[in-house]
Residue frames as a rotation matrix with the C-alpha (Angstrom) as fourth column:
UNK 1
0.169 0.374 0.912 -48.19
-0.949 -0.189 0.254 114.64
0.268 -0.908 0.322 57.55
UNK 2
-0.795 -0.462 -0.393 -46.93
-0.299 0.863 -0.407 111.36
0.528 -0.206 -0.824 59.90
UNK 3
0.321 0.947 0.017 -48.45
-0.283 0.078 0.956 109.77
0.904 -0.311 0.293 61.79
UNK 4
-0.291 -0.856 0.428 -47.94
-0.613 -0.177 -0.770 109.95
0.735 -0.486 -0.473 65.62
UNK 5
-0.577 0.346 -0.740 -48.33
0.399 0.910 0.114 107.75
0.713 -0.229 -0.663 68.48
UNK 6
0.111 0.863 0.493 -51.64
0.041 -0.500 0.865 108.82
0.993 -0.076 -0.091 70.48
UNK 7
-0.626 -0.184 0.757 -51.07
-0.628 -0.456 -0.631 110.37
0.461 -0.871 0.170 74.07
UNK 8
-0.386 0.779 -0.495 -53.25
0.889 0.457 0.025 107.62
0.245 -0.430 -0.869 76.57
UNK 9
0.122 0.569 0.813 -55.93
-0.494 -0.676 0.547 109.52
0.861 -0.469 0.198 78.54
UNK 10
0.872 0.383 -0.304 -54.89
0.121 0.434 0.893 107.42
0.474 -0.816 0.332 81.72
UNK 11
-0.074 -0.982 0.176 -51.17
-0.939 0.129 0.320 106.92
-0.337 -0.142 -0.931 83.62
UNK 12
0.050 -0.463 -0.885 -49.88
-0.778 0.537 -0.326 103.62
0.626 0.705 -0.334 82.80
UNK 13
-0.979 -0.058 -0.196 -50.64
0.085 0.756 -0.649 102.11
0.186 -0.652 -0.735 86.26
UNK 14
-0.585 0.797 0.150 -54.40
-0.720 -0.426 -0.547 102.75
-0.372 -0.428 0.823 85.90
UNK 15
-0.031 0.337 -0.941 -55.63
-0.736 0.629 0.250 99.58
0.676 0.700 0.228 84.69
UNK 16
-0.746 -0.608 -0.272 -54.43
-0.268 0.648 -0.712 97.58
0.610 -0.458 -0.647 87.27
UNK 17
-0.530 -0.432 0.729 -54.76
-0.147 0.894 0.423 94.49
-0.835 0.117 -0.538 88.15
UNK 18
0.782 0.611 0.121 -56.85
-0.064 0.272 -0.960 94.09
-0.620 0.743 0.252 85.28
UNK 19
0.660 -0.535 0.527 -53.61
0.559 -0.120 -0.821 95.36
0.502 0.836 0.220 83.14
UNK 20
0.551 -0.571 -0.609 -50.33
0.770 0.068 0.634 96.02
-0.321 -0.818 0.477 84.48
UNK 21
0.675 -0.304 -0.672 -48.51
-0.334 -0.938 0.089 99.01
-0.657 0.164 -0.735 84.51
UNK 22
-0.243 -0.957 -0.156 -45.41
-0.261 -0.091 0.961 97.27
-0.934 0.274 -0.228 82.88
UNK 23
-0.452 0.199 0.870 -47.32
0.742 0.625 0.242 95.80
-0.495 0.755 -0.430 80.21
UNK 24
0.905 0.356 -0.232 -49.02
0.264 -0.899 -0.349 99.29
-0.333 0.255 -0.908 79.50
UNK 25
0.160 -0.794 -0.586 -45.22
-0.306 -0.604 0.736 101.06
-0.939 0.062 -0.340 79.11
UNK 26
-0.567 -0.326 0.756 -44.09
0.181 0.847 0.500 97.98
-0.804 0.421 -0.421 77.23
UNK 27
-0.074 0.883 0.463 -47.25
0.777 0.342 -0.529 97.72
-0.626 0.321 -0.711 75.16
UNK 28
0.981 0.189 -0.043 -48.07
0.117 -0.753 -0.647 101.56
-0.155 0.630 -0.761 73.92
UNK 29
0.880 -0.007 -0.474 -44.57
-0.138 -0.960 -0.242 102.57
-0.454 0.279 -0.846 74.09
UNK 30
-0.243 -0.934 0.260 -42.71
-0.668 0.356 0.653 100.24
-0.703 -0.015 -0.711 72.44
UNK 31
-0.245 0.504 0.828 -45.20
0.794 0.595 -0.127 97.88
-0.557 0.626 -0.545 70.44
UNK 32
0.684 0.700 0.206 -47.07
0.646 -0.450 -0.617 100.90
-0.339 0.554 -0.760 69.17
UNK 33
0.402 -0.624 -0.670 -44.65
-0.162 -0.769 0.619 102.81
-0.901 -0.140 -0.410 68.71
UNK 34
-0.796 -0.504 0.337 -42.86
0.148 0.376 0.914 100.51
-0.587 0.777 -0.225 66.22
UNK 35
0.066 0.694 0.717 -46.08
0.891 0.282 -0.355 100.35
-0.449 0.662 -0.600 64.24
UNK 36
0.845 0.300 -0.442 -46.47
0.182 -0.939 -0.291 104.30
-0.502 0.165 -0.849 63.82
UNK 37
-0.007 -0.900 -0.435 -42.89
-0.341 -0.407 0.847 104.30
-0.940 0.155 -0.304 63.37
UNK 38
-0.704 -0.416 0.575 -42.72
0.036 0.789 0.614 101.89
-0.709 0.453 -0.541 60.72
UNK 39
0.281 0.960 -0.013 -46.05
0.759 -0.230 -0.609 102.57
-0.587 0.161 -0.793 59.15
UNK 40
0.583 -0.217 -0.783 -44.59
-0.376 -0.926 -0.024 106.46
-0.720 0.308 -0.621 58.42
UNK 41
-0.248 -0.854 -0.457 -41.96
-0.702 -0.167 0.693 105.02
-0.668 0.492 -0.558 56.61
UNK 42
-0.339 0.421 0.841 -44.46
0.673 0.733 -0.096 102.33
-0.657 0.534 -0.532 54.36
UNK 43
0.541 0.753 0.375 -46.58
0.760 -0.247 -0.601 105.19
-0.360 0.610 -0.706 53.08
UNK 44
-0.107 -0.528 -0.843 -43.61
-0.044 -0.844 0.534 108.10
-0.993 0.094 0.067 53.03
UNK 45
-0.737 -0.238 -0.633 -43.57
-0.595 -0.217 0.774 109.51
-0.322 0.947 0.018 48.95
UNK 46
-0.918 0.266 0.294 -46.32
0.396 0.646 0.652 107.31
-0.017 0.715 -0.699 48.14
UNK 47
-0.467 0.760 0.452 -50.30
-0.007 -0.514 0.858 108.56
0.884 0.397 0.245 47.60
UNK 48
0.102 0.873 -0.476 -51.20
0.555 0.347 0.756 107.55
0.826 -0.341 -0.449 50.80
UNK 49
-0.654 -0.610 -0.446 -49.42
0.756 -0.519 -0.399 110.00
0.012 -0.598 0.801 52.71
UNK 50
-0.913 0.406 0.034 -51.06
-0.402 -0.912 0.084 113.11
0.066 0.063 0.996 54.22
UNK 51
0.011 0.973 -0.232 -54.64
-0.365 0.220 0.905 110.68
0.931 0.075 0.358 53.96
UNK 52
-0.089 -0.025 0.996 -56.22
-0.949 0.304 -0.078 109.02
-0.301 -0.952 -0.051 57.84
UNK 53
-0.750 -0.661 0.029 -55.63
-0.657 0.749 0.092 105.73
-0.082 0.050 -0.995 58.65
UNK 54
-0.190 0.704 0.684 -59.03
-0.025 0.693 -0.721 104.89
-0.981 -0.154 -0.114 57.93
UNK 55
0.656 0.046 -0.753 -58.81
-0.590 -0.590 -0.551 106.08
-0.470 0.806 -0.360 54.57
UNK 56
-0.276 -0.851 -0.448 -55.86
-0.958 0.208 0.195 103.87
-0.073 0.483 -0.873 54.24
UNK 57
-0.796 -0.148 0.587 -56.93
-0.469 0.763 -0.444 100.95
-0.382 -0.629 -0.677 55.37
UNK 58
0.629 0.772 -0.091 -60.68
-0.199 0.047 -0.979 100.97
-0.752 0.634 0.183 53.48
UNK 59
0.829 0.276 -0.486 -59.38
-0.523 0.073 -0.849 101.39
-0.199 0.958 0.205 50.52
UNK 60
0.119 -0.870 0.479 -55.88
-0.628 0.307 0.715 99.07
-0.769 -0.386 -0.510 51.35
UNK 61
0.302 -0.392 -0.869 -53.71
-0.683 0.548 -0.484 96.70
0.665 0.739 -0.102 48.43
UNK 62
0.817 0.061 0.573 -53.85
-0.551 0.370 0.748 93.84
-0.166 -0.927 0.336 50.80
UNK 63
0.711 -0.700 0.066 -50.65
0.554 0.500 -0.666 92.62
0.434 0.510 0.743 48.83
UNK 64
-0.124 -0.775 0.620 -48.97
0.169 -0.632 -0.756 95.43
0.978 0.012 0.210 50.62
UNK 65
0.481 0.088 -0.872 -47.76
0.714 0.537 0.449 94.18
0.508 -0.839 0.196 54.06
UNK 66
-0.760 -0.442 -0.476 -46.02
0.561 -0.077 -0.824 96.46
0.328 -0.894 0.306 55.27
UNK 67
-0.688 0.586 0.428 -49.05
-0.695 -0.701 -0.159 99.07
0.207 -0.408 0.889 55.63
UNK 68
0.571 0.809 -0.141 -51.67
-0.262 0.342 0.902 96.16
0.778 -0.479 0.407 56.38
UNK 69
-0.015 -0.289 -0.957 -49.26
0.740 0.641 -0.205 94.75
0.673 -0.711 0.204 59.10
UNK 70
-0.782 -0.484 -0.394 -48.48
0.611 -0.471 -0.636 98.30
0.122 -0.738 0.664 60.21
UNK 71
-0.711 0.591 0.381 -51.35
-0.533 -0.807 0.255 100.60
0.458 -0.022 0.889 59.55
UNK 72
0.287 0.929 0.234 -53.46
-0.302 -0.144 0.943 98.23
0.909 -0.341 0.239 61.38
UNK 73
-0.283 -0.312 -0.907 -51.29
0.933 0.131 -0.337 97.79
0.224 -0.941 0.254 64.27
UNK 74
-0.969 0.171 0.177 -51.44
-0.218 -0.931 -0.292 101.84
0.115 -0.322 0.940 64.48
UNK 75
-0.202 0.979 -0.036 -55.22
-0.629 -0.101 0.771 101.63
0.751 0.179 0.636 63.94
UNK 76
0.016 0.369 -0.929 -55.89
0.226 0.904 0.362 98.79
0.974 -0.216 -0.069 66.77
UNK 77
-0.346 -0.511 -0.787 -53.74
0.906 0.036 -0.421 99.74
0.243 -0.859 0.451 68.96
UNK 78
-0.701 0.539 0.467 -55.48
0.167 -0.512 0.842 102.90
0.693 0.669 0.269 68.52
UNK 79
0.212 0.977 0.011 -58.86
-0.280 0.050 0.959 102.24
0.936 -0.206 0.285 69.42
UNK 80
0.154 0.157 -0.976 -57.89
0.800 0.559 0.216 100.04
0.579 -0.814 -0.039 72.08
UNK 81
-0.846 -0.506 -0.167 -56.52
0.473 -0.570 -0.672 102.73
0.244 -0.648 0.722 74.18
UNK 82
-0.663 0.453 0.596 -59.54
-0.264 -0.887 0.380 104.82
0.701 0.095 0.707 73.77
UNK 83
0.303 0.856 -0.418 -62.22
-0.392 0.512 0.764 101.94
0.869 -0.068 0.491 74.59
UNK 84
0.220 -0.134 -0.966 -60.60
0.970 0.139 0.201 101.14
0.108 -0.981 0.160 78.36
UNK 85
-0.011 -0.304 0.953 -60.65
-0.370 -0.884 -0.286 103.23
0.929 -0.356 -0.103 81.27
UNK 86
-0.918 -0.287 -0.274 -60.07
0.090 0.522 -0.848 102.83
0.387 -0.803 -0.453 84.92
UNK 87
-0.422 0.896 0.136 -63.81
-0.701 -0.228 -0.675 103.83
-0.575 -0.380 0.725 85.69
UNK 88
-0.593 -0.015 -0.805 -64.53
-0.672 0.560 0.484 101.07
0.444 0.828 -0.342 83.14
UNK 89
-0.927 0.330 0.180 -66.67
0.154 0.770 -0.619 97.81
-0.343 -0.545 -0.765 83.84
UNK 90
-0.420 0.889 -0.182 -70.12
-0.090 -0.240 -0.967 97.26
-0.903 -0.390 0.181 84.17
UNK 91
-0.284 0.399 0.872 -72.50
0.836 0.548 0.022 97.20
-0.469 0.736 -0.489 81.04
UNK 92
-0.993 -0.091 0.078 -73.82
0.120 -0.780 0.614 99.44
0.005 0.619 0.785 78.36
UNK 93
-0.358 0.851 -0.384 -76.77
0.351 -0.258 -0.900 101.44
-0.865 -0.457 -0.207 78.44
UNK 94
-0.017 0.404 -0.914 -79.16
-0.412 -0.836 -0.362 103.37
-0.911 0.370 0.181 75.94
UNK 95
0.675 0.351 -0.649 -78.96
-0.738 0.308 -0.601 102.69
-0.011 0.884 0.467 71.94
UNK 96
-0.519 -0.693 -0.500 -75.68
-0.708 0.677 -0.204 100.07
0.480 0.248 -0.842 72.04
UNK 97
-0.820 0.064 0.569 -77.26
-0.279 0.824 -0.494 97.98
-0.500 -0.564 -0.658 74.94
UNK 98
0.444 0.895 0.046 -80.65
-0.515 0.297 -0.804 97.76
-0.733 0.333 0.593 72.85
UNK 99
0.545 -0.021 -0.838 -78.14
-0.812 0.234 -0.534 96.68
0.207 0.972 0.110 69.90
UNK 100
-0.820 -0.572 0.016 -76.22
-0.519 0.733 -0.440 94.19
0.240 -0.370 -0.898 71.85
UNK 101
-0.353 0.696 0.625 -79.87
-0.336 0.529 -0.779 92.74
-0.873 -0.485 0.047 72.99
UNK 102
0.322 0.685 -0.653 -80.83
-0.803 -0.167 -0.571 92.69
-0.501 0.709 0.497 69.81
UNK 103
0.262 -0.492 -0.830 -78.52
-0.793 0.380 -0.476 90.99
0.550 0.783 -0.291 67.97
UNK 104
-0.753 -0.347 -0.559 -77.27
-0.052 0.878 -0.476 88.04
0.656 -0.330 -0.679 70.74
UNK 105
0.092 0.918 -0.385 -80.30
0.117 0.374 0.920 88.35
0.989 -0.130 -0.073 73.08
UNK 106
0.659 -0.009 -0.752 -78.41
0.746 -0.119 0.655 89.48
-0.095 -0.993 -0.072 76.38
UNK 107
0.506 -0.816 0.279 -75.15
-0.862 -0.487 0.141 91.60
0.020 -0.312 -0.950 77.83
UNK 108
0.517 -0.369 0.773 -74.67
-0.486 0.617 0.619 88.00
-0.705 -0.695 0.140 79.38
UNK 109
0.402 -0.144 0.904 -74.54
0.506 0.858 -0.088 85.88
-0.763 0.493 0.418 76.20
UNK 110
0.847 -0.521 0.101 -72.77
-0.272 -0.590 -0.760 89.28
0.456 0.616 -0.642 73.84
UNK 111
0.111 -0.964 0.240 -69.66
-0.977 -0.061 0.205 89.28
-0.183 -0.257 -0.949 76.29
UNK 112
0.295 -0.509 0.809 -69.96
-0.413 0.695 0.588 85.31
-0.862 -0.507 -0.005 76.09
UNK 113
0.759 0.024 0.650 -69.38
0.643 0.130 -0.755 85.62
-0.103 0.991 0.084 72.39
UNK 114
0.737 -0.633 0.236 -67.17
-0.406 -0.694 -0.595 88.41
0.540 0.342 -0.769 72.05
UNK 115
0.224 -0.654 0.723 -64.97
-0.734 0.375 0.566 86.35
-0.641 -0.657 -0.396 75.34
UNK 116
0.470 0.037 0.882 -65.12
0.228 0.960 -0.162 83.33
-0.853 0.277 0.443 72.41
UNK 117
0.879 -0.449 0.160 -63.82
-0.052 -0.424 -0.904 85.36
0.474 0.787 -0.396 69.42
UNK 118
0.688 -0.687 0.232 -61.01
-0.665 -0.726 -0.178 86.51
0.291 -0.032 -0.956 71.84
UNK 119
0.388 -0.567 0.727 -60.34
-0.521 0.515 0.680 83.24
-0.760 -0.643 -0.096 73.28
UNK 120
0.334 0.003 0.943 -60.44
0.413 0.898 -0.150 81.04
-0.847 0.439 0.299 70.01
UNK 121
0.917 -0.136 -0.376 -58.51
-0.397 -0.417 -0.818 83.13
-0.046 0.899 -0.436 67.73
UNK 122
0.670 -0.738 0.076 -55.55
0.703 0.665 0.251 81.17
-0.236 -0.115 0.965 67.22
UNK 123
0.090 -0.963 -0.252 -52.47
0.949 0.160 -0.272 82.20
0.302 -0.215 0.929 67.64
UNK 124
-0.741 -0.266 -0.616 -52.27
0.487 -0.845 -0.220 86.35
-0.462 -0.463 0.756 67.28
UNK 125
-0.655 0.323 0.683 -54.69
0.457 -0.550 0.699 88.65
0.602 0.770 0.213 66.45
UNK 126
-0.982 0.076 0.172 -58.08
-0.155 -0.844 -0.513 90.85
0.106 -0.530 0.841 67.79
UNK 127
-0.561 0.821 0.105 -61.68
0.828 0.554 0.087 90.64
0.013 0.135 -0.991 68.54
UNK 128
-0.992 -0.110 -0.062 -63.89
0.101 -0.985 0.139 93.21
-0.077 0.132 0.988 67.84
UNK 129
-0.030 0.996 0.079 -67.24
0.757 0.075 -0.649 94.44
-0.653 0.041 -0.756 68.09
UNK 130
-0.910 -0.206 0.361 -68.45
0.399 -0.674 0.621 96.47
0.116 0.709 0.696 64.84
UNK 131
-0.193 0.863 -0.467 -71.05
0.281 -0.408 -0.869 98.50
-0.940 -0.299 -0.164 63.88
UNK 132
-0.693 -0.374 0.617 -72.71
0.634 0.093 0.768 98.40
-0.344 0.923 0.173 60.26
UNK 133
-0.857 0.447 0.255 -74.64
-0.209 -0.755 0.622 100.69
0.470 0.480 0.741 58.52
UNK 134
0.105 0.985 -0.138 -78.49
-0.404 0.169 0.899 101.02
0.909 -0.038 0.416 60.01
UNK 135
0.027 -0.140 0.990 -76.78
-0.977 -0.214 -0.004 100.30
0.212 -0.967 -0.143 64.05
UNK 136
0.898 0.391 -0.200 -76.77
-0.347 0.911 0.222 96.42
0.269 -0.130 0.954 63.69
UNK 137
0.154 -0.841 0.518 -73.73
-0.981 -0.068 0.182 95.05
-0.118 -0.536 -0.836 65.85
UNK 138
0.948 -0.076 -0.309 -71.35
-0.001 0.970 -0.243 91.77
0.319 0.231 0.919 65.06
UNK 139
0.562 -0.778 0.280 -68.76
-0.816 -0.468 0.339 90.14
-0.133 -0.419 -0.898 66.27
UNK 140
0.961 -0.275 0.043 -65.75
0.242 0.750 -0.616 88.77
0.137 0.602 0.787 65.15
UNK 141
0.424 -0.905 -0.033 -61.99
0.075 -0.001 0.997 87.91
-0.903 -0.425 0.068 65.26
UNK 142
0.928 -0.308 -0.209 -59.40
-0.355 -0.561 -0.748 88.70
0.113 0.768 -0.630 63.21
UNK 143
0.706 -0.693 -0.148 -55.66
0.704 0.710 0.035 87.57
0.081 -0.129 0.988 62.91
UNK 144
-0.658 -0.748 0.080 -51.90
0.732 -0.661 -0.166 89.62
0.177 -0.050 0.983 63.10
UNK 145
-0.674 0.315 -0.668 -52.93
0.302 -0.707 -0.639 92.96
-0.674 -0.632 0.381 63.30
UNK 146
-0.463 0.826 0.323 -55.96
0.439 -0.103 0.892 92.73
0.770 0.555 -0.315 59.94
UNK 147
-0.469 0.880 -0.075 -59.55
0.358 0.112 -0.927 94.11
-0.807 -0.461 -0.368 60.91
UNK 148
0.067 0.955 0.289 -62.87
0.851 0.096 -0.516 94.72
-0.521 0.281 -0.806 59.76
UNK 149
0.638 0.222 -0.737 -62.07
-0.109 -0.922 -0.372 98.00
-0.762 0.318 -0.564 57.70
UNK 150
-0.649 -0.629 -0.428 -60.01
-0.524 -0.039 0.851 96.33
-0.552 0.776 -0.305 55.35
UNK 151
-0.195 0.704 -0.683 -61.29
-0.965 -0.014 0.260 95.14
0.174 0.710 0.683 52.24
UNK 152
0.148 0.726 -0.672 -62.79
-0.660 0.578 0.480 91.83
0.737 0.372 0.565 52.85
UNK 153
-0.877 -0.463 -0.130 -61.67
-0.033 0.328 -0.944 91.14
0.480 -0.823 -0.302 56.47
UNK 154
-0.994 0.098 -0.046 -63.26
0.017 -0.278 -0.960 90.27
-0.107 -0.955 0.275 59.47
UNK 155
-0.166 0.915 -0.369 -67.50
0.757 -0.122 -0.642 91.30
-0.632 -0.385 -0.672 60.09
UNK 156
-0.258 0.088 0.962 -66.99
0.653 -0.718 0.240 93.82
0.712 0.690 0.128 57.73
UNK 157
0.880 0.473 -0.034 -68.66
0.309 -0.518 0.798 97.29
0.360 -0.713 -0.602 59.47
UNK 158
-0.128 -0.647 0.752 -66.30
-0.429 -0.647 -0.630 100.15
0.894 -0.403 -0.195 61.54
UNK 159
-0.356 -0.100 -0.929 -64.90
0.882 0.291 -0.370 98.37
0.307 -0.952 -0.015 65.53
UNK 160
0.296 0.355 0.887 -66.15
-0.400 -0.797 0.452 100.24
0.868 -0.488 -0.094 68.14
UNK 161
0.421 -0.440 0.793 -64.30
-0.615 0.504 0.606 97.64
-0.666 -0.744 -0.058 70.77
UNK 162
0.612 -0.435 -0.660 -61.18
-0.152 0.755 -0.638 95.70
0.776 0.491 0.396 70.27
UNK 163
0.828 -0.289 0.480 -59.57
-0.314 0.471 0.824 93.19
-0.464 -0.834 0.299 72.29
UNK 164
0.464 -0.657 -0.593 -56.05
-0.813 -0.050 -0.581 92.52
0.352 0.752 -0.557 71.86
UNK 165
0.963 0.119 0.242 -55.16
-0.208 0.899 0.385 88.92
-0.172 -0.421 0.891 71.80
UNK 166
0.134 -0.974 -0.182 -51.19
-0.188 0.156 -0.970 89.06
0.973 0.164 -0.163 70.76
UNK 167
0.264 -0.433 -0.862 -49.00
0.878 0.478 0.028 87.24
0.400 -0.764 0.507 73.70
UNK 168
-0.472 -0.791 0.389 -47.45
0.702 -0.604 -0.377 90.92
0.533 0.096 0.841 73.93
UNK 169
-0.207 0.667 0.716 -50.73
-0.407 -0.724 0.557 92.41
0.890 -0.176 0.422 75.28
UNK 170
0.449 0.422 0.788 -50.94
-0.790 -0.225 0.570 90.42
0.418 -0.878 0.232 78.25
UNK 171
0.557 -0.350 -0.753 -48.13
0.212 0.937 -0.278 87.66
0.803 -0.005 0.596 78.95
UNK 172
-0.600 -0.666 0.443 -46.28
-0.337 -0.292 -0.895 89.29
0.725 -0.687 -0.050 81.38
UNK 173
-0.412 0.756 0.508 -48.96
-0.911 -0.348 -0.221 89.56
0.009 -0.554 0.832 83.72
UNK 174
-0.067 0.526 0.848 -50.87
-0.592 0.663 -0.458 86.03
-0.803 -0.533 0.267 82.75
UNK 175
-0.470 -0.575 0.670 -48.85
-0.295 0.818 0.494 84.15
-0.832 0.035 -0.554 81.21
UNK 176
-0.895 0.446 0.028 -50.40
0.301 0.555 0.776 81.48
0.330 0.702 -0.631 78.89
UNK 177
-0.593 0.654 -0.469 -53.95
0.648 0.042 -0.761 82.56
-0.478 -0.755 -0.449 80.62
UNK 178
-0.981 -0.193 0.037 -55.60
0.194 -0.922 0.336 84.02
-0.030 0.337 0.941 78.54
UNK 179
-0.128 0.967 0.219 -59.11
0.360 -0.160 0.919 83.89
0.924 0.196 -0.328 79.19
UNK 180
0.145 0.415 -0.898 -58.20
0.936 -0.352 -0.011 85.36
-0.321 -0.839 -0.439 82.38
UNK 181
-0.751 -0.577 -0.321 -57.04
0.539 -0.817 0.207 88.31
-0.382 -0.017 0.924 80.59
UNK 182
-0.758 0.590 0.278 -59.98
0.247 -0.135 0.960 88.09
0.603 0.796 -0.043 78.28
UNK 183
0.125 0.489 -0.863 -62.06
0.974 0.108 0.201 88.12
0.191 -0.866 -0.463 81.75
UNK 184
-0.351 -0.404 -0.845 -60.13
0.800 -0.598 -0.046 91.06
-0.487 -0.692 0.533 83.27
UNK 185
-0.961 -0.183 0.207 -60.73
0.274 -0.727 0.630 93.48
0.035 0.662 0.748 80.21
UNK 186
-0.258 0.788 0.559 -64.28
0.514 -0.378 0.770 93.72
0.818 0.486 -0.308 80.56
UNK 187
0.119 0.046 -0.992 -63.52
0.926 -0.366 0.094 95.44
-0.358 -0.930 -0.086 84.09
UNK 188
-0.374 -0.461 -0.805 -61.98
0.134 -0.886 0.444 98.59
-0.918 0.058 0.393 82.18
UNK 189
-0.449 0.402 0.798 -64.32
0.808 -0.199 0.554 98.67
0.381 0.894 -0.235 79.01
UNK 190
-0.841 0.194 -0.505 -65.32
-0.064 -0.963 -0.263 102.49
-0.537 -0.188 0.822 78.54
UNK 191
-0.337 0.787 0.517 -68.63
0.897 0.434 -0.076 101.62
-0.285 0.438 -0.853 77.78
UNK 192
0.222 -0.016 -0.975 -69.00
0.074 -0.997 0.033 105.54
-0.972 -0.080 -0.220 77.16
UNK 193
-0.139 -0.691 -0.709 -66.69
-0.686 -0.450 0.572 105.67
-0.715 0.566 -0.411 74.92
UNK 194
-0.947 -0.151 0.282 -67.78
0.100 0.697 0.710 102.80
-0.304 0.700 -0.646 72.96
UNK 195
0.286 0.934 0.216 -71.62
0.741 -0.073 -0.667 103.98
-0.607 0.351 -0.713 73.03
UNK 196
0.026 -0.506 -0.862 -69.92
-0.001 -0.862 0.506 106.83
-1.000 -0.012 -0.023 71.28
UNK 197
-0.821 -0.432 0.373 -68.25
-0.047 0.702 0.710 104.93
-0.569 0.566 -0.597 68.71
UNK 198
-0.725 0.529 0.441 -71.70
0.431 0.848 -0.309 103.51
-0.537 -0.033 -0.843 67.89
UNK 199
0.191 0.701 -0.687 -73.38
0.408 -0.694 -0.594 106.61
-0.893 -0.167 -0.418 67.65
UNK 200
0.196 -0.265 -0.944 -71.29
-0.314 -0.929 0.195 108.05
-0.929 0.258 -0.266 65.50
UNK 201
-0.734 -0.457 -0.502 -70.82
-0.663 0.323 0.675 105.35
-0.146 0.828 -0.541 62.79
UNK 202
-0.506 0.550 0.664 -74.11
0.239 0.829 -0.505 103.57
-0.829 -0.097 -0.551 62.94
């Protein structure tokens, strides 16, 4: 079994202006792509074939770049899709927003952490909110396309939101700017879809 690249649930101009249609095309079907593509052919004849990419990725030989470069580009790139929508914005409710109060003491002063992971990761890489065992929530950055489900990366704990900070995810559009991009993204967070997330792996 391969692994394919994941259908969006949106068109490719539905982000906008937050995220631009060309950078959407560009982005899934051409960045991700290569990962998925490349990826298939890391694990092809070897044990990890036929297993999910969380499966790979837990239990990962972090000496072995091509599946940590690729299997967590697939994986990132992933999630991200899931965790934006154009109905997006606004804040979380119910058990996540009690764990986001908990743990940083607002909404206000979580996003201004999680906006600091994404801004101050140098060069490429991702920010991410996890979730560890028992619903406690942390955040943290990550570099190339690593996260928190490999074996000593990151917050440790399963993402339920990532922010891609590669140049590739939002230069077209704004340039060197990236804390406006980092800005724009919390317009189209599926806060749904991340209380989900939460639920299901706390």
């Amino acid at each position: 079994m391969s692994f394919e690249l994941p259908k969006l649930k949106y068109a490719h101009d539905a982000l906008a202006p937050s995220i631009d249609e060309q950078t959407m095309k560009i982005h899934h079907g051409k960045h991700h792509q290569g990962y998925t593509n490349k990826l298939n052919d890391a694990i092809k004849g070897t044990d990890m074939e036929g297993k999910t990419i969380e499966n790979i990725l837990m239990n990962l030989d972090m000496e072995n770049k091509a599946v940590r470069n690729n299997g967590g580009g697939f994986y990132n790139h992933s999630l991200f899709w899931e965790v934006m929508s154009p109905n997006g914005g606004g804040e979380p409710s119910g058990d996540l927003q009690s764990a986001i109060n908990s743990a940083y003491g607002s909404f206000a002063d979580f996003k201004e952490k999680f906006s600091e992971a994404a801004k101050g990761q140098f060069g490429s890489g991702w920010a991410w909110l996890c979730v560890h065992d028992g619903g406690k929530v942390e955040v943290c950055s990550t570099p190339n396309q690593d996260n928190p489900l490999m074996p000593g990366i990151g917050c440790g704990g399963t993402p339920i939101l990532g922010l891609d900070v590669w140049e590739h995810a939002y230069y077209l559009n704004y340039q060197n700017r990236r804390p406006d991009y980092v800005e724009a993204f919390f317009n189209v967070i599926d806060w749904d879809e991340v209380s989900k997330r939460y639920a299901e792996n706390k």
